[in-house]
C-alpha positions in Angstrom: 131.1 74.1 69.2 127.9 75.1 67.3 125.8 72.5 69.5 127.5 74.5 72.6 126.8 78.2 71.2 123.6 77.8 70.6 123.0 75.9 74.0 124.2 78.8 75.8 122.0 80.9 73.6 118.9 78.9 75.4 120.1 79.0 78.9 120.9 82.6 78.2 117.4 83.5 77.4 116.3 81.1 80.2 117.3 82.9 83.1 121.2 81.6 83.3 123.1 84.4 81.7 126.2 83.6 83.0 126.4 80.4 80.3 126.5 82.7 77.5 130.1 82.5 78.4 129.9 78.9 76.1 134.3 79.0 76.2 134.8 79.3 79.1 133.1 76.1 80.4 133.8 73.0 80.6 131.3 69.8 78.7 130.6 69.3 82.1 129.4 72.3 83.1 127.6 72.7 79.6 125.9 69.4 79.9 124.5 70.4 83.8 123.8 73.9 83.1 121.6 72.0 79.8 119.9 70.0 82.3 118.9 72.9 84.7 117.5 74.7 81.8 115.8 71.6 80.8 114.0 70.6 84.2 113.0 74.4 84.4 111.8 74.0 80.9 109.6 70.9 82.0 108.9 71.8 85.6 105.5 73.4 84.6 104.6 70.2 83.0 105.1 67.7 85.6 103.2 70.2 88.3 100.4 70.4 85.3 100.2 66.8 85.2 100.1 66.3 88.8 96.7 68.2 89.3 95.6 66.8 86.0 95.9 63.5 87.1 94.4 64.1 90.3 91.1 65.9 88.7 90.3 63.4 85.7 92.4 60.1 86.2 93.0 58.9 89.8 89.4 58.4 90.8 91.0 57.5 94.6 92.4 61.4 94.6 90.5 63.4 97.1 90.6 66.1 94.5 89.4 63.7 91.9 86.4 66.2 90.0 85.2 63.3 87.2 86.0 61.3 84.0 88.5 63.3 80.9 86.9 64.9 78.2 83.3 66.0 81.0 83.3 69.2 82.2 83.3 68.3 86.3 81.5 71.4 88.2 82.3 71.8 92.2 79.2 74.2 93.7 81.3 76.2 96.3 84.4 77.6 96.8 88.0 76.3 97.3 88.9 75.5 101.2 91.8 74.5 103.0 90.8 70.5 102.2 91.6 71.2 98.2 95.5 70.7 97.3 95.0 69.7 94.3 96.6 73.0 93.0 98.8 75.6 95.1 97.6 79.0 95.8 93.8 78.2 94.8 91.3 81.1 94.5 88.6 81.1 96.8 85.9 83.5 95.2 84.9 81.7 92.1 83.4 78.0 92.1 85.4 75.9 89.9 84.2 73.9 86.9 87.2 71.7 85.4 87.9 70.3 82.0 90.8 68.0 81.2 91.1 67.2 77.7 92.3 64.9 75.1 92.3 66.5 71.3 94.4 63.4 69.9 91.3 61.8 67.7 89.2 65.2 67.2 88.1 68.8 68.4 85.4 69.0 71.4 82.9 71.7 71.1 81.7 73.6 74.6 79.0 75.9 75.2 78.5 78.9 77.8 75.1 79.9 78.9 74.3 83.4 78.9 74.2 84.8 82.3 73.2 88.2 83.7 75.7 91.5 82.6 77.2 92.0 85.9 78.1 88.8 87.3 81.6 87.5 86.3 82.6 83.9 84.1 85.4 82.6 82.3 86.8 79.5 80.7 90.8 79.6 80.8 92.3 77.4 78.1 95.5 75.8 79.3 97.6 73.9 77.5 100.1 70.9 78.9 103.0 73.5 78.9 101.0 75.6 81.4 100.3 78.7 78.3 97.0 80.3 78.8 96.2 79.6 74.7 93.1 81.6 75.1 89.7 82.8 77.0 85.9 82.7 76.7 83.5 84.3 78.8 83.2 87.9 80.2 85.8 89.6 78.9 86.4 88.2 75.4 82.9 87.0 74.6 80.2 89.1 76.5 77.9 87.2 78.7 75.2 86.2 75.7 77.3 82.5 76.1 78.2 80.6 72.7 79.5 77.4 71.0 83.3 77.3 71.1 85.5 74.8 69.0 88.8 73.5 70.8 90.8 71.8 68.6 94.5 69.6 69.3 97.7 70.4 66.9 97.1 68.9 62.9 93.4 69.4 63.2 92.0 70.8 59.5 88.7 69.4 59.8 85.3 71.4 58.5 83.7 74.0 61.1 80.4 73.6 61.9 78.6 76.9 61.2 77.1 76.6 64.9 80.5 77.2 66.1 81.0 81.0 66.9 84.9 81.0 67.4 87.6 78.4 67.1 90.6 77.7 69.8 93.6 76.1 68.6 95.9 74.3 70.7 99.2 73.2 70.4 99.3 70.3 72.1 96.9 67.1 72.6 96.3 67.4 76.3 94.8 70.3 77.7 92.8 72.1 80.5 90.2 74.4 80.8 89.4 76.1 83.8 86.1 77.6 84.3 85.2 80.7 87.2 81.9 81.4 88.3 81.5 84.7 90.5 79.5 84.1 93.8 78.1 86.8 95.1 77.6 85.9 98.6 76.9 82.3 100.0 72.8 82.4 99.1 73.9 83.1 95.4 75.2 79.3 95.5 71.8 78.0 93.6 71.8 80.5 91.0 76.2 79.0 90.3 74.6 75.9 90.0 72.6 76.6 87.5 74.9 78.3 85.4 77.8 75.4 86.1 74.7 73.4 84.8 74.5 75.3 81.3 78.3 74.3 81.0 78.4 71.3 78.4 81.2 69.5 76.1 81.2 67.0 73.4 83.4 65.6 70.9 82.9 67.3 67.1 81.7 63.7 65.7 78.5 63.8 68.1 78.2 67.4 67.8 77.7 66.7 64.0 75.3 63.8 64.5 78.3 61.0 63.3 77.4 58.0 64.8 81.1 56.9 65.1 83.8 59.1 66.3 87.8 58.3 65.4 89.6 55.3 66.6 91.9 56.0 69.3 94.9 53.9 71.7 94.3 54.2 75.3 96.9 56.2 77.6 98.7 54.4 80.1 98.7 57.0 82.7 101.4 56.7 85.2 101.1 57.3 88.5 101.9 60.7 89.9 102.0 62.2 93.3 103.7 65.0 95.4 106.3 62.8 96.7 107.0 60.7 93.5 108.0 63.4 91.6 112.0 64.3 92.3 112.5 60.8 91.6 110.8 60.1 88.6 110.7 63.9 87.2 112.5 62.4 84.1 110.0 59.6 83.7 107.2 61.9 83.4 108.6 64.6 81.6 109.4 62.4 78.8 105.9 60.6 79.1 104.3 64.6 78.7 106.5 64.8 75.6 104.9 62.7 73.3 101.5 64.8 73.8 103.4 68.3 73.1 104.8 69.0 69.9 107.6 71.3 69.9 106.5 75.2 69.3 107.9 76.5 66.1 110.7 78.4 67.7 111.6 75.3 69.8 112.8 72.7 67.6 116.2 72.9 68.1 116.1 73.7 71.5 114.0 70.0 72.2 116.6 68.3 70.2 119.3 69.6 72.5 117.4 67.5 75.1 118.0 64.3 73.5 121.5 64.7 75.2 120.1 64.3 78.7 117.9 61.1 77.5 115.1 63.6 77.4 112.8 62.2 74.6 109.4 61.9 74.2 107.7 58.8 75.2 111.2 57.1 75.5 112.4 55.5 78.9 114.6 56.9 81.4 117.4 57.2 82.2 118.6 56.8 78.7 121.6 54.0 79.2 123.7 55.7 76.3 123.8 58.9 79.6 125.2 56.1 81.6 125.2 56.1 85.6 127.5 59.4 85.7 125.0 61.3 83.1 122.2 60.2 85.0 123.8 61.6 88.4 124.6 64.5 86.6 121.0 65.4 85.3 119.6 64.4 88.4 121.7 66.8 90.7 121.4 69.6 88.0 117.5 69.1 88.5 117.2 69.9 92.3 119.6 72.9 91.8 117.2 74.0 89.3 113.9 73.3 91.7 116.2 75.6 94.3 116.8 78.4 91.8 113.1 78.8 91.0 112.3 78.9 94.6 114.4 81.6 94.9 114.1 83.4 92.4 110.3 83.1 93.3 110.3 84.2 96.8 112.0 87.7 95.5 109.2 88.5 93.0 106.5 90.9 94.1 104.5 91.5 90.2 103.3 88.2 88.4 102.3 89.8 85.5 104.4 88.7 83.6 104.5 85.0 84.7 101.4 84.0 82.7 100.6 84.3 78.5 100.0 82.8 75.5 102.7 80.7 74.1 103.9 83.7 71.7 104.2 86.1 75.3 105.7 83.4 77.0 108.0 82.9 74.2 111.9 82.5 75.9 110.7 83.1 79.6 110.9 79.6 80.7 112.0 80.8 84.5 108.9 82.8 84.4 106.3 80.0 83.7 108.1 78.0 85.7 108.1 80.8 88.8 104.1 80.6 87.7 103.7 77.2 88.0 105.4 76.6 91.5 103.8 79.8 93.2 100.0 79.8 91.5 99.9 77.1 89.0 96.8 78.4 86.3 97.3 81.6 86.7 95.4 84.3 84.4 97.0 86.5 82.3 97.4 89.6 83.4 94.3 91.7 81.4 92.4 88.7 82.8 93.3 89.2 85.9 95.8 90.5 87.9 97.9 88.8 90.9 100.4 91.5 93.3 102.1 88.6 95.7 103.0 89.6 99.3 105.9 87.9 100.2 107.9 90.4 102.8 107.1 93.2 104.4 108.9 96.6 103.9 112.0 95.6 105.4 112.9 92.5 103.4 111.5 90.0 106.2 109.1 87.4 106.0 105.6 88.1 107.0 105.2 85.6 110.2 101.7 85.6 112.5 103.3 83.9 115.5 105.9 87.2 115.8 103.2 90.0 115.2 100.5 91.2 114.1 99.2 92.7 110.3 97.2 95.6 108.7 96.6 96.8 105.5 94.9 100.0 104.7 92.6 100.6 101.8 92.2 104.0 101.6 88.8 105.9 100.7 88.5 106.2 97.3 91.6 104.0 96.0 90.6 100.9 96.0 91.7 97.8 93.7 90.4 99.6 90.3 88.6 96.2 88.3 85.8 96.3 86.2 84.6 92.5 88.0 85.8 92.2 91.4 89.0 92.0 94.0 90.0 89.7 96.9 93.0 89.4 99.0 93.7 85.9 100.0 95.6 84.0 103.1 97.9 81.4 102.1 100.4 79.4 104.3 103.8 80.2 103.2 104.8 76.7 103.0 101.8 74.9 101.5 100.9 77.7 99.9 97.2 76.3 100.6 94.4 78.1 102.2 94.7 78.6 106.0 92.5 76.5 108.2 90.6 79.0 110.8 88.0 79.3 113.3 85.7 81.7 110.9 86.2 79.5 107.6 87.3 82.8 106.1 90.4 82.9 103.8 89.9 86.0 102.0 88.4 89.3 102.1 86.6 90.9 98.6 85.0 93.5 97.4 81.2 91.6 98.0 81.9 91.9 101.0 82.4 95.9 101.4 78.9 96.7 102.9 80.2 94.3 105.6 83.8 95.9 106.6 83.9 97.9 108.9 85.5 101.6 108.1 87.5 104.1 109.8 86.3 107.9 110.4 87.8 108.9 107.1 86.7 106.1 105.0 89.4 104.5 105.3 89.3 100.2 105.6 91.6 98.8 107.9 92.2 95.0 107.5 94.0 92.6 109.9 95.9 89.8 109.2 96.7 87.9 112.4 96.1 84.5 114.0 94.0 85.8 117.1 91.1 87.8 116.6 91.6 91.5 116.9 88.3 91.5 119.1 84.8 91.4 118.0 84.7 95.0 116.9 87.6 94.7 114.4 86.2 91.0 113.8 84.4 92.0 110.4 88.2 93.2 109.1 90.1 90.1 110.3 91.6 88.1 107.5 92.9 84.9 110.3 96.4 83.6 109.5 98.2 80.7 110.4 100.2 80.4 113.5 103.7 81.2 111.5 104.7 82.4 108.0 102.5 83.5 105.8 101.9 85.0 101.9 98.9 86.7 100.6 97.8 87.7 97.7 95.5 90.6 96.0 93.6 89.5 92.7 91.9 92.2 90.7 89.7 90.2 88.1 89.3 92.6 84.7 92.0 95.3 86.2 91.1 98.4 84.9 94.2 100.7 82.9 95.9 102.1 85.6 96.3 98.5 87.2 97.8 97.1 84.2 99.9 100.1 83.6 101.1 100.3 87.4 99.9 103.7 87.7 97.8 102.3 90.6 99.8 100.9 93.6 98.7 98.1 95.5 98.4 98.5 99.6 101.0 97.7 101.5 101.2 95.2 104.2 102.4 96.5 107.1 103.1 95.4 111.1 100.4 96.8 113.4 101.5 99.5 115.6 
């Protein structure tokens, strides 16, 4: 009974309230509703893995950036051709580092770049937490030497080292943005993406030999590979994530779904029914975050720190299916348009869009704002005979504005005609989502004193 009150305490906290009600249910229906909370628990994971994998192991990947441990720089923004992660942003060339913290710390350095152009490294770990930033908004833009260092690490600190990032777990990610201006600022990225540099502690210290350390057997991982082998690789991620401090218990409860790290499964003391049983309890799970995503209009609060993040496992998991690497919220702010005012999904092949950005009251950032097309099924970028998947404010001097000052955009798969053209965000030939990112919101974004613009059908 103690096993089964505290279980329900998790799924409680999870997002499945109705298992509070521990008496009331069967060991069945304790053991499934225990493996729903556990694949939403590891859901972020497996979809961090997948882009991992495709970035700095699978040199065949099409999305394949370079070698672990390298920060891998791409000089232009993200197109319709990049799936390596869903919901990409498109108005900041990427610069990508996968890391492995298991033998020692890695030290990177930022250039300094000019006060009014946007950069910043997110620090992800293999739970999908944003552990911390450098850059802009936490460092300035006078650039630095930043120590990253895995769980256990008590090793000496270089007095070079300007600030120190602990991590909690041995992989990890950091995602760099560089603000483009406008296409002919692509040289000037490059240079900076240049400045970008990473090495292990040992060389950073002049040690000519670093730790000793066991090569990963990194098992293969693709879109369509993961409802069957979910298990499989959630218990391969395992070994690589210690349990948080407030989570020991709760990963111990997985050991009765075979869910172990570095262990095989299925587990044959869960037998052929157990297995059946997790397995089926997995795809209801995949269905309830779905759902539950396609009613939530404010991300905020899908992305933090492990401490912010602390019990809102349907949250990160919402944040990993619908804009996996997300930034937390002072970084940047995300307001999703899923439906339109009447509860319906937005679709281009039934009518037509606008949204209205009124004089005056528009997206309130101290870096920049864009609103982004996205297919409502990929959730990629939407292939289009301008190459044009979002709108931002570099490119205000260029829209087009009504008598009163108002902007008028159009989101609609055929041109609204070539004096509306410089307004025209194209969208696919069916459903669509968009979204509005406000990099460094200012107050009244984060407080929600400011309203974003609504999407509406053209009249």
């Amino acid at each position: 009974m103690k096993r089964r009150t505290f279980m329900s305490a998790c799924l409680a906290s999870a997002g499945f309230p109705l298992i509070a009600q521990a008496d009331i249910l069967t060991p069945e229906d304790s053991y499934s509703a225990l493996a729903r909370f556990a694949y939403v628990y590891l859901y972020p994971m497996v979809e961090n893995y997948l882009s991992l994998y495709q970035y700095a192991i699978d040199e065949n990947s099409s999305d394949y950036k370079g070698e672990i441990n390298r920060v891998n720089s791409v000089a232009r923004v993200f197109t319709p051709e990049d799936a390596g992660v869903v919901t990409p942003n498109s108005d900041t060339p990427y610069s990508f580092l996968v890391m492995d913290l298991r033998a020692e710390p890695l030290v990177v350095r930022l250039p300094s770049i000019e006060d009014d152009r946007y950069y910043s490294v997110q620090i992800i770990d293999l739970y999908s937490h944003n552990v911390a930033y450098i850059g802009t908004r936490e460092n300035g833009n006078e650039g630095g030497v930043f120590l990253i260092a895995g769980p256990g690490w008590s090793g000496e600190i270089p007095e070079e080292v300007d600030r120190v990032i602990r991590i909690d777990t041995e992989i990890a990610f950091a995602l760099y943005r560089t603000q483009l201006f406008e296409p002919s600022d692509i040289e000037r990225v490059k240079e900076i993406q240049d400045g970008y540099t990473v090495e292990t502690l040992s060389k950073f210290s002049g040690e000519s030999n670093s730790p000793d350390i066991s090569e990963i057997n990194w098992p293969s991982i693709s879109r369509d590979e993961i409802p069957e082998r979910f298990w499989e690789y959630a218990n391969f991620l395992l070994q690589f994530a210690p349990p948080l401090a407030w989570e020991a218990d709760l990963r111990e409860s997985f050991t009765m779904l075979g869910v172990e790290p570095a262990s095989m499964w299925p587990a044959s003391e869960i037998g052929e029914e157990g297995e059946a049983s997790v397995r089926n309890a997995g795809q209801d799970a995949h269905a309830m975050i779905a759902r539950s995503l396609q009613a939530i209009t404010d991300t905020a609060d899908l992305f933090g720190t492990p401490k912010a993040m602390q019990g809102k496992y349907l949250q990160r998991a919402m944040g990993a299916m619908g804009g996996l690497y997300g930034n937390t919220a002072i970084e940047a702010l995300y307001p999703s348009y899923q439906m339109d005012a009447e509860g319906q999904p937005f679709d281009a092949s039934k009518n037509r869009y606008t949204v209205r950005m009124k004089k005056g009251d528009l997206p309130p950032v101290d870096a920049f704002w864009s609103l982004t097309m996205y297919d409502a099924n990929s959730r990629l970028l939407v292939p289009n005979p301008l190459d044009r998947y979002l709108i931002n404010s570099a490119m205000l001097d260029q829209l087009k504005a009504e008598q009163n000052g108002d902007i008028v955009l159009y989101l609609q798969k055929d041109s609204p005609g070539p004096e509306r053209e410089s307004n025209w965000l194209p969208a696919p030939d069916g459903p669509f989502a968009a979204v509005l990112r406000l990099y460094l919101p200012k107050e009244e974004a984060l407080s929600g004193r400011w309203r974003p613009p609504a999407i509406e059908i053209a009249k």
